[in-house]
TORPA-4810 file (N, C-alpha, C, O; in nm, 3 decimals):
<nodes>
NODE_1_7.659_9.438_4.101_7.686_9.311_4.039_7.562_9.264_3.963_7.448_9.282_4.007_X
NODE_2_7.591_9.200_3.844_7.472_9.133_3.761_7.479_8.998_3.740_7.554_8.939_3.663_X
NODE_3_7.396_8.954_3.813_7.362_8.822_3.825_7.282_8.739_3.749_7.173_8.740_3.807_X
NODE_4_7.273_8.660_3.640_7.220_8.555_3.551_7.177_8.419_3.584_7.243_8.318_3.561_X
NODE_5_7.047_8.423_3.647_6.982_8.269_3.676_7.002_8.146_3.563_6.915_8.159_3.477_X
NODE_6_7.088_8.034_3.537_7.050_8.019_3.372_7.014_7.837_3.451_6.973_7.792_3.558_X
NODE_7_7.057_7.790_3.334_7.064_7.613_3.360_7.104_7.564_3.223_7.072_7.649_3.139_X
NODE_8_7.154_7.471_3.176_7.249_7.413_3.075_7.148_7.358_2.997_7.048_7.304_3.045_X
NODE_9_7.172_7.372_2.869_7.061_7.342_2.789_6.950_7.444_2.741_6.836_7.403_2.718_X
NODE_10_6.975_7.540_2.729_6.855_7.680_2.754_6.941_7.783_2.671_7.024_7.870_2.698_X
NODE_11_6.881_7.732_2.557_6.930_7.883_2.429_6.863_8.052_2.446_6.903_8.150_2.383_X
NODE_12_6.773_8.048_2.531_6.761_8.202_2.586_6.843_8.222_2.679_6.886_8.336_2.662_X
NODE_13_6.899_8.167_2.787_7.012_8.196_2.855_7.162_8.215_2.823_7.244_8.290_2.875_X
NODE_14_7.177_8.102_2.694_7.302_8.152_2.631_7.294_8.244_2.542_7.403_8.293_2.511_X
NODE_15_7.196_8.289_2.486_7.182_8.409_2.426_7.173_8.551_2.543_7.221_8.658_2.505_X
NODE_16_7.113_8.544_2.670_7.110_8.648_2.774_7.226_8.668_2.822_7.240_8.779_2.874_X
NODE_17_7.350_8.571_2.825_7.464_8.603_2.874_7.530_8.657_2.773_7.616_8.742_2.798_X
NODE_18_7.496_8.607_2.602_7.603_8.687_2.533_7.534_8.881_2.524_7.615_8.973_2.517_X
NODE_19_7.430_8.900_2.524_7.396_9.016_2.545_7.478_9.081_2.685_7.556_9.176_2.673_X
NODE_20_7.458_9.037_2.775_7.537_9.077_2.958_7.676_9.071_2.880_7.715_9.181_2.840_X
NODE_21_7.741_8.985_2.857_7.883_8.967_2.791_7.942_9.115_2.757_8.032_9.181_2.808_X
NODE_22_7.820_9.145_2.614_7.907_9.273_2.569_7.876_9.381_2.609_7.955_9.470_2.575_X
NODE_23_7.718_9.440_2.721_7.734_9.478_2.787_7.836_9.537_2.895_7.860_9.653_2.931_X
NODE_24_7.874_9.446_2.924_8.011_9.433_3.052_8.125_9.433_3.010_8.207_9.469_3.095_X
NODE_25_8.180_9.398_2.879_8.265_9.460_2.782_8.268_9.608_2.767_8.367_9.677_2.740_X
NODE_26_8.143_9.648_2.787_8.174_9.786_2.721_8.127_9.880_2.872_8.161_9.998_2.884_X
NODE_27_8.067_9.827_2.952_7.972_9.893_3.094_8.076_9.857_3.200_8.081_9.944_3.287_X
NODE_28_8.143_9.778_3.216_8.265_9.725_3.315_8.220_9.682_3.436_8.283_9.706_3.539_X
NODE_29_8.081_9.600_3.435_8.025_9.511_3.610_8.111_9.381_3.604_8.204_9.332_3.540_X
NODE_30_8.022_9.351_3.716_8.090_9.236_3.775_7.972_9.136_3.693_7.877_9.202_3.651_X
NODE_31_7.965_8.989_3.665_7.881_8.942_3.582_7.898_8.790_3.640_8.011_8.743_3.625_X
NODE_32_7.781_8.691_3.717_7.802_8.600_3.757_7.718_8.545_3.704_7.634_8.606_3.639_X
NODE_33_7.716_8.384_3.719_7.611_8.283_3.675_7.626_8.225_3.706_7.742_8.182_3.701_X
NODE_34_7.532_8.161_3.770_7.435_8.086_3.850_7.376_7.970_3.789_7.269_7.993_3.732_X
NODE_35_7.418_7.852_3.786_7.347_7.737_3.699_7.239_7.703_3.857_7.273_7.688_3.975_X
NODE_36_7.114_7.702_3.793_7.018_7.666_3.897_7.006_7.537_3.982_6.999_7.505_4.101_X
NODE_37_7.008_7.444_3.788_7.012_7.317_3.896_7.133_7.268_3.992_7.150_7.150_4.022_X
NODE_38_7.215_7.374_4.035_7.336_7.292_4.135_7.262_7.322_4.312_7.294_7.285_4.425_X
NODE_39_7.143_7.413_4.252_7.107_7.470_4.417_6.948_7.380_4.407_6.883_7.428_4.315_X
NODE_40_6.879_7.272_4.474_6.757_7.284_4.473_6.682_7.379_4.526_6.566_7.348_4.498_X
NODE_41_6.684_7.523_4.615_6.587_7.616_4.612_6.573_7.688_4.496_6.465_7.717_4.446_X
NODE_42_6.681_7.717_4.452_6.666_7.800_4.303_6.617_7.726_4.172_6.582_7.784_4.069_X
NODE_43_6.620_7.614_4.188_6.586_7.485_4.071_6.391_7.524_4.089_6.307_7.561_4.006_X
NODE_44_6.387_7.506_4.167_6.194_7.517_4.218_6.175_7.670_4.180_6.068_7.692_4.123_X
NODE_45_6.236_7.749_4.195_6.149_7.862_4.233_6.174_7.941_4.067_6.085_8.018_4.031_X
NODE_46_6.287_7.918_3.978_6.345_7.933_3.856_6.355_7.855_3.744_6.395_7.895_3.636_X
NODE_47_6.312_7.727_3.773_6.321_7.645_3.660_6.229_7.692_3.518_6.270_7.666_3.405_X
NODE_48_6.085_7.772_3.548_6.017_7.791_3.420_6.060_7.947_3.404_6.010_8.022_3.320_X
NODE_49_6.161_7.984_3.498_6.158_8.139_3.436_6.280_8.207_3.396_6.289_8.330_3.391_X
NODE_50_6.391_8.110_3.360_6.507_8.133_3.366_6.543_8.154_3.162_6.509_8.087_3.064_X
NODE_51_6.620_8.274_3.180_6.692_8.312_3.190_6.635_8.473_3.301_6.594_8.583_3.263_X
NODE_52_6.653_8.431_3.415_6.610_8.527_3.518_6.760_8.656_3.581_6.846_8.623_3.664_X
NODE_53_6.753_8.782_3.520_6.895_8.859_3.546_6.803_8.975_3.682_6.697_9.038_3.687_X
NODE_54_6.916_8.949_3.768_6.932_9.080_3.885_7.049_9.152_3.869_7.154_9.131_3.809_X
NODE_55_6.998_9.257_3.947_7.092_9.361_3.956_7.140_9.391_4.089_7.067_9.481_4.128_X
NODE_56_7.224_9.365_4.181_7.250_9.411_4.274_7.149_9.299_4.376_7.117_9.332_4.491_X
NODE_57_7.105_9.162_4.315_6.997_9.135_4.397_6.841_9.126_4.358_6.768_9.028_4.374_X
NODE_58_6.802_9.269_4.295_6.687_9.273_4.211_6.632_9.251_4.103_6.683_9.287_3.997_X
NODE_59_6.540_9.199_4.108_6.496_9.127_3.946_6.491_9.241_3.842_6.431_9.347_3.855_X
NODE_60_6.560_9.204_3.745_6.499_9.294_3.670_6.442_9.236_3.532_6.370_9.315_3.471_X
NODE_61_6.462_9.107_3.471_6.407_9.104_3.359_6.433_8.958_3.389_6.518_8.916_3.467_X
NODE_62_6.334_8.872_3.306_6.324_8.705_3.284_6.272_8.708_3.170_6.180_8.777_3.128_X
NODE_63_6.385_8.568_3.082_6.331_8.536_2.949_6.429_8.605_2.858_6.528_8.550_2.810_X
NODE_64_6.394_8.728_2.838_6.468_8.778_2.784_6.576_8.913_2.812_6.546_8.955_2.923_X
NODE_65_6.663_8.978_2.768_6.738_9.057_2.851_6.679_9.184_2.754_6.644_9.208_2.639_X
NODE_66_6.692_9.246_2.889_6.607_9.451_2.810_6.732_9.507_2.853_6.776_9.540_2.963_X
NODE_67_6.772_9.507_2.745_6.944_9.608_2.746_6.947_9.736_2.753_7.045_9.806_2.777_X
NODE_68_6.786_9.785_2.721_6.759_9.974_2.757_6.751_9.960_2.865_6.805_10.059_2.913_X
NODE_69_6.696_9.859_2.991_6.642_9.905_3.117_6.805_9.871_3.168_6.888_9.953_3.207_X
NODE_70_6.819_9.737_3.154_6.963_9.707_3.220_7.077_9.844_3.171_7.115_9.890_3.279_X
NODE_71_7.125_9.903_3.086_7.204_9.998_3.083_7.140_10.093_3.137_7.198_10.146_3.232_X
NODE_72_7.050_10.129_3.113_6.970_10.282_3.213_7.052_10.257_3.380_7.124_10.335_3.442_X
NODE_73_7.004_10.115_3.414_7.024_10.096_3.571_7.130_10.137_3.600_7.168_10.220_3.683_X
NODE_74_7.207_10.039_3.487_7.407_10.044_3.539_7.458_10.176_3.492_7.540_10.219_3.573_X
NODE_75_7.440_10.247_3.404_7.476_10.368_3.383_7.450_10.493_3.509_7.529_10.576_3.553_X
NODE_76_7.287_10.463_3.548_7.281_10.522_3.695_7.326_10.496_3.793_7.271_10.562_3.882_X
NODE_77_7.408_10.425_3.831_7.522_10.390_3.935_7.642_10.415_3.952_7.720_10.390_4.044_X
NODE_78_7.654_10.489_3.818_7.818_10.565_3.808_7.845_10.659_3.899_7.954_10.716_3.899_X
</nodes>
């Protein structure tokens, strides 16, 4: 599963989900998001680093989305 830290208001996050979007259009995960500020632990610990994406749990990229590393990952899980 690929998970998207974002918060409302944050044009690198709506730009990181439309990248995950067609990703997952074409890669077939599961794709969730997470608005931070509804949780205060994740609000503190994500607020300056969000658009923050995991994989399964693990960080793999903040700010911006690396669509070579993220497809490398998900492609190796087939």
């Amino acid at each position: 599963m690929v998970t998207v830290y974002s918060r409302p208001q944050c044009h690198l996050c709506e730009e990181a989900v439309g990248v995950l979007a067609g990703l997952q259009a074409e890669l077939g995960f599961e794709l969730r998001q997470l608005d931070i500020t509804a949780d205060e632990a994740l609000h503190r610990a994500y607020f300056e680093r969000v658009p923050v994406v995991l994989l399964d749990g693990d960080e793999l990229c903040e700010y911006f989305v690396d669509e070579a590393v993220l497809r490398e990952r998900l492609e190796s899980r087939r």
